[in-house]
C-alpha positions in Angstrom: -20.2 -22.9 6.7 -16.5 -24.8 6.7 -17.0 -27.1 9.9 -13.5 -26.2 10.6 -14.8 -22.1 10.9 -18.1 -23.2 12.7 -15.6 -24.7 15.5 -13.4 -21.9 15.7 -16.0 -19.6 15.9 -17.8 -21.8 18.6 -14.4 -21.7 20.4 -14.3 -17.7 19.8 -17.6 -17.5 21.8 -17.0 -19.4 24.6 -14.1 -16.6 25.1 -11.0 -18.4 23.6 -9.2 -15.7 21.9 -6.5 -17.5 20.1 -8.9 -19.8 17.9 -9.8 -16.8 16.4 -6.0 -16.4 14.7 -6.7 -19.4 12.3 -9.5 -17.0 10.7 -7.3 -13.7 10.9 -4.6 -15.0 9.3 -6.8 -17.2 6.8 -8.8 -13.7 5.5 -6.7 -11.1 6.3 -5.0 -10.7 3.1 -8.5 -10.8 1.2 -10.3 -8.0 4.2 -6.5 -6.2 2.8 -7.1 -6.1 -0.6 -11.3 -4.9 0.0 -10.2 -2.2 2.1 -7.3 -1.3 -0.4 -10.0 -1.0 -3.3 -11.5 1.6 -0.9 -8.9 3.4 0.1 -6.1 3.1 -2.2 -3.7 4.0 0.5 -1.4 0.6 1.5 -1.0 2.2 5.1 -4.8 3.2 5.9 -5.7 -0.6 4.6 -4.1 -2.6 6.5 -5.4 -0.6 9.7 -9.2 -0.9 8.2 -8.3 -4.9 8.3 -7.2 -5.1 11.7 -9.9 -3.1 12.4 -12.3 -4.9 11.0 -11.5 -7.9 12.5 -11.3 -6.6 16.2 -15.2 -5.4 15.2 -15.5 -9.4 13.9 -14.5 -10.5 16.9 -16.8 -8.5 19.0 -19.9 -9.0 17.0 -19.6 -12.6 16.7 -22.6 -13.2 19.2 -24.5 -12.0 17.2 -23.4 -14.1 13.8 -25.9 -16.6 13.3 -24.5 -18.4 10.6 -27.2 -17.9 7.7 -24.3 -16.9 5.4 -20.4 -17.7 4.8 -18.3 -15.9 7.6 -16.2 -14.5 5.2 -18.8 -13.0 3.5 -20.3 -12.2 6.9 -16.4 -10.4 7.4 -16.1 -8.6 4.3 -19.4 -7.0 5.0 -17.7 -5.2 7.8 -14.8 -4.6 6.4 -16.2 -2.7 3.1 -18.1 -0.8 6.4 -15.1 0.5 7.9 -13.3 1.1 4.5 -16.5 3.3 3.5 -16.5 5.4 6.9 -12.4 5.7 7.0 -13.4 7.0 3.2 -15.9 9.6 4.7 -13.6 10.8 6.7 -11.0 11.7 4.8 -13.4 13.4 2.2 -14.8 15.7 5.0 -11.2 16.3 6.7 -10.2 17.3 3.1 -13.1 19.6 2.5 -12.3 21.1 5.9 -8.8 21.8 5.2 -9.6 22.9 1.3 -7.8 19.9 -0.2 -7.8 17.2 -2.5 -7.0 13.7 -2.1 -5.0 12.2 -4.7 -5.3 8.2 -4.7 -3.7 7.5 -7.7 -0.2 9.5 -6.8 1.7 6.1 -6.7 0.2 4.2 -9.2 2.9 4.7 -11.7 5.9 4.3 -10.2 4.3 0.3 -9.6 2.8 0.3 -12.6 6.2 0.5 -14.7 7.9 -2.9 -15.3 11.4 -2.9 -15.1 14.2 -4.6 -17.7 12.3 -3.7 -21.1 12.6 -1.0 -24.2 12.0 2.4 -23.6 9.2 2.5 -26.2 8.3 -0.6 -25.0 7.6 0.5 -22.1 6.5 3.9 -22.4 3.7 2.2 -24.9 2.8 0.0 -21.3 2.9 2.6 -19.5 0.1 5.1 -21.5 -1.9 2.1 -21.6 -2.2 1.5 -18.1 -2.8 5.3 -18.0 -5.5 4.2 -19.5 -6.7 1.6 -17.4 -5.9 3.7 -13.9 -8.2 6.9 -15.9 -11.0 4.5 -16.7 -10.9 3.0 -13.0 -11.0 6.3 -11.4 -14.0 7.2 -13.9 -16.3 4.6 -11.8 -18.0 5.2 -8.5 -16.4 3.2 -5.6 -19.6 0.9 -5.4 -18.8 -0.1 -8.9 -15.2 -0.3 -8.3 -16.5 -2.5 -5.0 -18.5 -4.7 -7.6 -15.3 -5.6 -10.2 -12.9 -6.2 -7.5 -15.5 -8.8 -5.5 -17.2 -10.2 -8.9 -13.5 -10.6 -11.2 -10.7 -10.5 -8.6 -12.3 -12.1 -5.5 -14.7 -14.7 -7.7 -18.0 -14.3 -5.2 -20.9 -15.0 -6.3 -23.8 -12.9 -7.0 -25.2 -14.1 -4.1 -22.4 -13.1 -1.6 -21.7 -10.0 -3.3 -24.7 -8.7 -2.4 -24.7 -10.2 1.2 -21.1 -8.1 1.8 -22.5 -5.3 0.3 -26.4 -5.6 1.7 -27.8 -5.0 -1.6 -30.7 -6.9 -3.3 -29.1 -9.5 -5.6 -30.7 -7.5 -8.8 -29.3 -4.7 -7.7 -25.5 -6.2 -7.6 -26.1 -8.2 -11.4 -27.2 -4.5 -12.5 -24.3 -2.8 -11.5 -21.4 -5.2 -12.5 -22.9 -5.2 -16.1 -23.0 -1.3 -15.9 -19.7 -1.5 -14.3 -17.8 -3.5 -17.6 -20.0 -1.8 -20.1 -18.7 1.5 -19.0 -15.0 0.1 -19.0 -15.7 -1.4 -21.9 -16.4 1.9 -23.8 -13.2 3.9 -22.1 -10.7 0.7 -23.0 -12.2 -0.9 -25.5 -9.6 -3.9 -26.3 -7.7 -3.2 -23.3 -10.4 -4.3 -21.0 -8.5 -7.5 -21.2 -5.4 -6.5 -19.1 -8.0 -4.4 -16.1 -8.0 -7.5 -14.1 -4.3 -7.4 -14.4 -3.9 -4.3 -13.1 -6.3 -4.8 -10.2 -4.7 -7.9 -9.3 -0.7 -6.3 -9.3 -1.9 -3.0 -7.6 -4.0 -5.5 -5.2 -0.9 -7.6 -4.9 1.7 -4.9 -4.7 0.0 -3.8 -2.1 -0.1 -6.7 0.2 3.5 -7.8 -0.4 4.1 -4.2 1.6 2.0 -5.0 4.1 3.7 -8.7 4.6 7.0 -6.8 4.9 9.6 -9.3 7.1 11.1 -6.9 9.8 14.5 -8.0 11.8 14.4 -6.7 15.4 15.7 -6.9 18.4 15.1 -5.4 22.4 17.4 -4.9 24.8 15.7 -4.5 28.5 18.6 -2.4 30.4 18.3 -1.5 34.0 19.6 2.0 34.5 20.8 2.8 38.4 23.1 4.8 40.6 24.5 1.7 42.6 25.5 -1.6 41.0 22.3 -4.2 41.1 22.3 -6.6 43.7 23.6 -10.3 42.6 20.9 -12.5 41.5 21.4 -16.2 42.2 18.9 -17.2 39.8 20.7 -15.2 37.0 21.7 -17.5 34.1 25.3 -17.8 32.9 27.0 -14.5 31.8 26.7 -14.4 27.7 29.3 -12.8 25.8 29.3 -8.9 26.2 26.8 -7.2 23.9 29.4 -4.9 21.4 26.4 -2.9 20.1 25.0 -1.7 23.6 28.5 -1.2 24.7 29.1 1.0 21.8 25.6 2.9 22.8 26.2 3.3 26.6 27.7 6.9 26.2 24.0 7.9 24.1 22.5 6.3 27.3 24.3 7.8 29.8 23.9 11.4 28.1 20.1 10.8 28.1 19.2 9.2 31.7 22.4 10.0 33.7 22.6 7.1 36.0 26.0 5.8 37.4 24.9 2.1 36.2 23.5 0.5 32.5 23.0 -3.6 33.3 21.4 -6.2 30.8 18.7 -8.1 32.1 17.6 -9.4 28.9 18.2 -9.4 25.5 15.4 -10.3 22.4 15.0 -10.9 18.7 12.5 -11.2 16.4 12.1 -11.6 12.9 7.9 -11.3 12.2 5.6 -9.7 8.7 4.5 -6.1 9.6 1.7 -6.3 11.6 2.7 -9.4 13.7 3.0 -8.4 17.5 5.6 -10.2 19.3 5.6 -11.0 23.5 8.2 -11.0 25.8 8.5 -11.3 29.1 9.6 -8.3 31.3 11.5 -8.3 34.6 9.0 -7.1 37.4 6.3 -9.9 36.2 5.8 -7.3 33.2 5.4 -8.7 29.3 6.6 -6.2 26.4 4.7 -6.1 23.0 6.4 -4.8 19.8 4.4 -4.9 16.6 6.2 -3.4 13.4 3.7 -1.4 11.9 5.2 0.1 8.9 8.2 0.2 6.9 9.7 3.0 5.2 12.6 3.7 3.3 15.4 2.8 6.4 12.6 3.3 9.3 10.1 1.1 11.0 7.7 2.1 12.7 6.5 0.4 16.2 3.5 0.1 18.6 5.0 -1.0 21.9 2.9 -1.6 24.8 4.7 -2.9 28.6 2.2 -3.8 31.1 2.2 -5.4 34.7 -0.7 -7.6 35.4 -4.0 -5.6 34.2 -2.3 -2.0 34.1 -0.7 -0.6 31.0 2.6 1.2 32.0 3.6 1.7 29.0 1.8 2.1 25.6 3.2 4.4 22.6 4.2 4.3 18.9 7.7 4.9 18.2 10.2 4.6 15.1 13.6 3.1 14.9 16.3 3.2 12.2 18.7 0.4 11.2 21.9 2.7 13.0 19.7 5.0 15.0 18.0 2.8 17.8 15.0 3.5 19.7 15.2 4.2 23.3 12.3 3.8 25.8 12.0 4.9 29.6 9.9 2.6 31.2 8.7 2.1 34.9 10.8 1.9 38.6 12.2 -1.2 39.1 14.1 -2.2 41.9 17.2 0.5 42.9 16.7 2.0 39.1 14.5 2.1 35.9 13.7 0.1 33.3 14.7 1.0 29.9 13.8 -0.5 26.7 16.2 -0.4 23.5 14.7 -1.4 20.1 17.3 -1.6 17.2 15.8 -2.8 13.7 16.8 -4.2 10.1 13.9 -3.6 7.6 15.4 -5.6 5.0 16.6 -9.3 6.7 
């Protein structure tokens, strides 16, 4: 194991939470593109990941170091995929429906600025390619996207997958030979197509999001001065402009800044503030779509949670959060966004 690793994770056991970042952000888009082979659902795979590593974390007492620790990782991370997979099959049964993976694939597939014949030949081929992928079983699938996209061994394929090593060589070549049949001269361009859909689909989940809070106490007699209060900045035209929303929704006589944030972090990235009240706000940007973001926001104070909830904001529709007492009035938390920086 990387000396590096064997430190961090040393570090990680003694209770240090932040030396266990380096590995997160050195795997995570690999433990992405795993659970995305599972899954085929961008949204779904980046939550296996994180989930995955929160289950790393945990378990690392009992990782003994007898193989890589990323192969150690994907283990549990092809775990999760599997029972997120499971349950989706038996919700689907339950409710009489069919998941459709492949509904996407496509619209990403097609490349842009070429012939129409040209690219309607591209585009049956990789028909082609996307039918003969579905054709395998997801262990099989499991086995091309470790063996030709992710380059492991046969040796720490079958340590991620817990599989005798005969067991892994006998799949892959079953695997390819049954691709082989379905695309016959096309098998050329199915590493491609694993690597752009594998690609595509972390560039979505590395989306940059623009944001910014507003912490606004909201009371029915002015704040006392503070003598510790900084110099006054500029007024704030965009809360000015959406006092009257506030005042329709909470009422109170009084709307007054007490701090003002921005952030510009990849989906998935929680940033920290702190929070008037010895409190500390934490916004992670969980998805993008279309003009919305969504947001997991969590305020605590010390050990208790006062706040913890998953809201979604617009680029001209803030939004707004009612948080805790504080002082004469309450705290209230403003969240505008820019998907697109």
């Amino acid at each position: 194991m990387d000396t590096d690793e064997a430190a961090l994770i040393e570090r990680c056991r003694a209770g240090d939470l932040g030396a266990f970042e380096p590995l997160v952000e050195k795997y995570r888009q690999r433990a992405y593109r795993l659970a995305y082979n599972v899954l085929r659902d961008p949204e779904e795979a980046w939550d296996v990941a994180q989930d995955a590593f929160i289950r790393a974390f945990q378990a690392l007492p009992s990782f003994r170091g007898d193989s890589a620790f990323y192969t150690w990782l994907f283990r549990i991370v092809m775990n999760v995929a599997r029972d997120r997979a499971r349950q989706h099959a038996a919700r689907g049964r339950a409710f009489g429906t069919e998941r459709v993976d492949e509904k996407d694939w496509d619209r990403i597939l097609v490349d842009q600025g070429v012939a129409p014949d040209a690219n309607a030949t591209q585009v049956e081929e990789r028909e082609r390619i996307v039918r003969a992928l579905a054709t395998l079983s997801e262990p099989h699938r499991a086995i091309i996207m470790l063996s030709d996209l992710e380059g492991l061994s046969y040796r720490e394929i079958a340590e991620v997958l817990n599989i005798p090593m005969g067991t892994v060589m006998s799949r892959l070549h079953n695997a390819r030979r049954r691709l082989r049949d379905a695309l016959g001269p096309l098998l050329a361009l199915i590493l491609v197509v694993l690597l752009t859909l594998a690609l595509t689909a972390v560039a979505q989940a590395q989306t940059i999001v623009r944001f910014g809070t507003r912490i606004v106490l909201a009371s029915d007699t002015p704040p006392p001065p503070d003598a510790s209060a900084k110099a006054p900045e500029p007024p704030d035209e965009r809360l000015e402009a959406f006092l009257p929303k506030l005042r329709s929704l909470f009422r109170y006589n009084y709307y007054t800044q007490l701090e003002r944030y921005r952030a510009e972090v990849p989906v998935g990235k929680t940033q920290r503030w702190p929070v008037p009240g010895d409190r500390k706000l934490e916004v992670t940007p969980q998805n993008v779509k279309g003009g919305a973001v969504s947001f997991n926001m969590r305020l605590t104070r010390g050990n208790v949670t006062e706040v913890s909830t998953n809201i979604q904001a617009q680029a001209n529709n803030p939004a707004v959060l009612g948080g805790p007492k504080h002082g004469s009035g309450t705290l209230i938390i403003i969240l505008w966004t820019n998907p697109t920086p």
